[in-house]
C-alpha positions as CSV (number, residue, x, y, z in Angstrom):
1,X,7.8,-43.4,-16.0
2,X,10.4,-46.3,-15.7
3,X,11.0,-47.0,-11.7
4,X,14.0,-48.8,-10.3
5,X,13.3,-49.1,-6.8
6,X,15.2,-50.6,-3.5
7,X,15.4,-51.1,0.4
8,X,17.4,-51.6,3.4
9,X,20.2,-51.8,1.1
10,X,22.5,-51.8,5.1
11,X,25.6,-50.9,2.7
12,X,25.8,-54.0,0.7
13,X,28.2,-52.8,-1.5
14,X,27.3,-55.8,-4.3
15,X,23.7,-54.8,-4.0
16,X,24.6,-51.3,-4.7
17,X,27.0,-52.0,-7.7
18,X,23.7,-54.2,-9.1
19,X,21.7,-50.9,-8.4
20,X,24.1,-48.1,-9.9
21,X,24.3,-50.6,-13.1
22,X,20.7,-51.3,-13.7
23,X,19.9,-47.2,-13.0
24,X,20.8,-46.7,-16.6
25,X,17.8,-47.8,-17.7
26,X,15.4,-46.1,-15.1
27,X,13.8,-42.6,-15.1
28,X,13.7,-42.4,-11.7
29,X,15.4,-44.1,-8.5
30,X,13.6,-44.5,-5.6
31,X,15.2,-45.7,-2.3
32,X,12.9,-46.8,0.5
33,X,15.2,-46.3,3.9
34,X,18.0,-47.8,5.6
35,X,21.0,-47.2,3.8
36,X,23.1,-47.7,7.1
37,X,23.5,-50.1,10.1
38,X,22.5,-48.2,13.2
39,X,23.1,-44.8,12.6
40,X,26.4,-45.7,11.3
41,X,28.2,-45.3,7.8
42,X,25.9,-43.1,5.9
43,X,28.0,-41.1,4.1
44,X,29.7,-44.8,2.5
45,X,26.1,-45.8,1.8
46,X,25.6,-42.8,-0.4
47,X,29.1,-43.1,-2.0
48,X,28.0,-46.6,-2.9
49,X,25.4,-45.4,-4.9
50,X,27.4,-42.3,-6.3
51,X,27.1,-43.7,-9.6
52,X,23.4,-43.8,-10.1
53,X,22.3,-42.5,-13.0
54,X,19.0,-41.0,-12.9
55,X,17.8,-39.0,-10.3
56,X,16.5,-40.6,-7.0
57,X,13.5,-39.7,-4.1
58,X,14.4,-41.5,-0.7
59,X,12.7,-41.8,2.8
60,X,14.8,-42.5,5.6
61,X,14.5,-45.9,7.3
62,X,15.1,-46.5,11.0
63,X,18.5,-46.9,10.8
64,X,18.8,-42.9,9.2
65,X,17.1,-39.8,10.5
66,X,15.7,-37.5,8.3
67,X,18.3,-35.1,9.1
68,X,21.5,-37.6,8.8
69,X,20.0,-38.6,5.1
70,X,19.3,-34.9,4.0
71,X,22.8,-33.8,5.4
72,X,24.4,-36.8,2.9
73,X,22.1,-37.0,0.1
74,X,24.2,-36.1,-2.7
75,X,22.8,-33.7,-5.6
76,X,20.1,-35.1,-7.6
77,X,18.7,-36.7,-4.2
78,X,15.3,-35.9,-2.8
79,X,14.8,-36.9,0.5
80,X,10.9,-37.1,1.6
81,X,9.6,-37.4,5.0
82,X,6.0,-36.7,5.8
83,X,6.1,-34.6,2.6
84,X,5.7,-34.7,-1.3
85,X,7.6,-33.4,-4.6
86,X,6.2,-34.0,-7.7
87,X,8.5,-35.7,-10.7
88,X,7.5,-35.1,-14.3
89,X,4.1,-35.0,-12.8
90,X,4.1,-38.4,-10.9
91,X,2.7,-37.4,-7.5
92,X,4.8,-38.9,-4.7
93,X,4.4,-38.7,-1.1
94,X,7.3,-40.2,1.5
95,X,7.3,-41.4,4.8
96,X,10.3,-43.2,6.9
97,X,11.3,-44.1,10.3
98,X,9.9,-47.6,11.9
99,X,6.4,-47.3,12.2
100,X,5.5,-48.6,15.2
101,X,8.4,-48.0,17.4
102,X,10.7,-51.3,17.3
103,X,12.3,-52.8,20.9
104,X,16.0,-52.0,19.4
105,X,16.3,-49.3,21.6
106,X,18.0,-45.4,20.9
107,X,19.6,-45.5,17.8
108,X,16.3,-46.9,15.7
109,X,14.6,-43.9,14.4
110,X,10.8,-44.6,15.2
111,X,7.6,-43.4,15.4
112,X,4.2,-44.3,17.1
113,X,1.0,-45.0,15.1
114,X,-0.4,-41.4,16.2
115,X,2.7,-39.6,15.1
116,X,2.2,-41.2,11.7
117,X,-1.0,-40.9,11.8
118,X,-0.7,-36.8,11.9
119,X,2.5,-36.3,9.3
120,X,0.4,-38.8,6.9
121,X,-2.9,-36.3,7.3
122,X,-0.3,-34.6,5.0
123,X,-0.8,-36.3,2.2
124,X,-4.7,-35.9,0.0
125,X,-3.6,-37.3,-3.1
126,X,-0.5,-39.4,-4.3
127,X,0.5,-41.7,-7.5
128,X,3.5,-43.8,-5.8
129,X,3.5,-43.9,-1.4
130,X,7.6,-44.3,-0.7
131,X,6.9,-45.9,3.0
132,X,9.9,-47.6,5.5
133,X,7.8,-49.7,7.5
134,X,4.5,-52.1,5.9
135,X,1.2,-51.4,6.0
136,X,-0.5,-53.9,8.7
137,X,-1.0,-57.0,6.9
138,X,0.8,-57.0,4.1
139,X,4.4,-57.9,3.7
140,X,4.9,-57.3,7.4
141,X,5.5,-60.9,8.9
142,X,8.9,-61.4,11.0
143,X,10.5,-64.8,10.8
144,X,8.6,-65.6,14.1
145,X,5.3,-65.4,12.3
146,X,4.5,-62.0,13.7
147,X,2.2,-59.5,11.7
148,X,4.3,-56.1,13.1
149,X,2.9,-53.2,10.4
150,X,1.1,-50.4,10.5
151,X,-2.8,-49.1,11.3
152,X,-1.6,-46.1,10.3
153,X,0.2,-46.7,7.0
154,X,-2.5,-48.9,5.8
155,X,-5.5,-46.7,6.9
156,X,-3.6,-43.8,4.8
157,X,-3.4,-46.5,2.0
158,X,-6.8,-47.0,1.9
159,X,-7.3,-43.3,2.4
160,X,-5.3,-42.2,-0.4
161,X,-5.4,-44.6,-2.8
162,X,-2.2,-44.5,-4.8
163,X,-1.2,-46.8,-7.7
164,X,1.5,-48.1,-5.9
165,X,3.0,-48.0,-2.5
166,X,6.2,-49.7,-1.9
167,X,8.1,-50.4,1.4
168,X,11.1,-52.5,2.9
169,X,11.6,-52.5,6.7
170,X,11.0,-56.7,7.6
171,X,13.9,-58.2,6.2
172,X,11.9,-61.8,6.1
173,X,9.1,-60.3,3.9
174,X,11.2,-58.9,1.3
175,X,9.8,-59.3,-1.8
176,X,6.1,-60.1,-0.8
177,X,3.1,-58.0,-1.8
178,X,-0.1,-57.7,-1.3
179,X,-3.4,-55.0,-2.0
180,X,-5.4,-52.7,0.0
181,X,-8.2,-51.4,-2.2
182,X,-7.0,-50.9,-6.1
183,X,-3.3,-50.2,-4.4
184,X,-0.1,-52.7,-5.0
185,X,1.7,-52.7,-1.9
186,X,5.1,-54.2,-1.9
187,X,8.0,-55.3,0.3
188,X,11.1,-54.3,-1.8
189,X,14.8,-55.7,-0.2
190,X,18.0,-54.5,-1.5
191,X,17.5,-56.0,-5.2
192,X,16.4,-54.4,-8.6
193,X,12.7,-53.8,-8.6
194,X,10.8,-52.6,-11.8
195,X,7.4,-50.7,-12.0
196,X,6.0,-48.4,-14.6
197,X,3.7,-45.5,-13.2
C-alpha cells in the first residue's frame, strides 16, 4: 500500500495544495496531528485538504482534540486516538495529543507518560503506529538541544513492533528518523512523505 503521509501542517495552505496534488497517487493519506494553531481554524484546515483524493487516518495533535478533529473530519476521514481500524488489511493503531504535557499552557491538548502509557496497552499488534509526539530519542530534539519525547511512546514501540511508526510534533526535527528495534521511526513536517507498507 502506497502512503502519503504529513504533520503539523498549522494550515499552510501551500503545504496543503502540495498534499491534495500529490494524493492522486497514494492509497492512503495519513495525517499525523495539528492541523490548527491553538485550537483555532479547524474547520479551514480540513477545507484545505478537501481535495484529497484517497481516503485519510488522522490523530489529533496538540493543537486539536480528539473531539474538535472527529466533529470536522470530513467523509472518508478516520480519526484514531488510542484506537485502531484496519485498511485493506494494514493494521494501524493512532495516538495524538503532546505526549508529555508541553509548558504552553490550556489550549495544548496533552497527556502524561502514564495516561499514554494506559490508552497504548490498547494496542497488541500494529503494521504502521500514527503517533503526535516522538518516541524518546528519536526525532525529538528542540532547537535548544533538548531530547523532549516519550518513555511511553517508545516503550510501546519496542513493545509492539510495527514496520513503521511515524510522528511530527518538534518542528526542529522534522524530517529526522531513527529505529527502535526492526521499527523506522520518523519525524514527518508538513511536506510529501512516501512509504510502502
Amino acid at each position: 500500500m502506497k502512503l502519503l503521509a504529513f504533520s503539523d501542517l498549522h494550515l499552510a495552505r501551500s503545504r496543503a495544495a502540495d498534499l491534495v496534488a500529490a494524493s492522486a497517487d497514494a492509497d492512503l493519506v495519513i495525517g499525523a496531528g495539528d492541523f490548527c494553531n491553538m485550537r483555532d481554524g479547524l474547520d479551514m484546515a480540513m477545507d484545505l485538504l478537501s481535495g484529497l483524493k484517497a481516503p485519510m487516518v488522522a490523530v489529533p495533535g496538540n493543537a486539536e482534540s480528539a473531539d474538535e478533529l472527529r466533529a470536522a473530519a470530513p467523509p472518508g476521514m478516520t480519526v484514531l486516538h488510542g484506537e485502531g481500524v484496519d485498511v485493506d488489511g494494514l493494521t494501524i493503531f493512532g495516538l495524538g495529543y503532546a505526549v508529555p504535557r508541553t509548558p504552553f499552557g490550556g489550549w495544548s491538548c496533552d497527556m502524561d507518560e502514564a495516561e499514554a502509557e494506559t490508552m497504548l496497552a490498547a494496542c497488541e499488534t500494529a503494521d504502521l503506529l500514527v503517533l503526535h509526539s516522538p518516541p524518546k530519542g528519536i526525532a525529538d530534539v528542540t532547537s535548544t538541544g533538548q531530547s523532549i519525547g516519550s518513555t511511553s511512546l517508545r516503550d510501546a514501540i519496542a513493545r509492539i513492533g510495527p514496520k513503521l511508526a511515524v510522528c511530527g510534533h518538534i518542528h526542529d526535527s522534522w524530517g529526522k528518523e531513527g529505529t527502535i528495534g526492526t521499527t523506522r521511526v520518523v519525524n514527518l513536517g508538513p511536506t510529501v512523505n512516501w512509504f510502502e507498507l
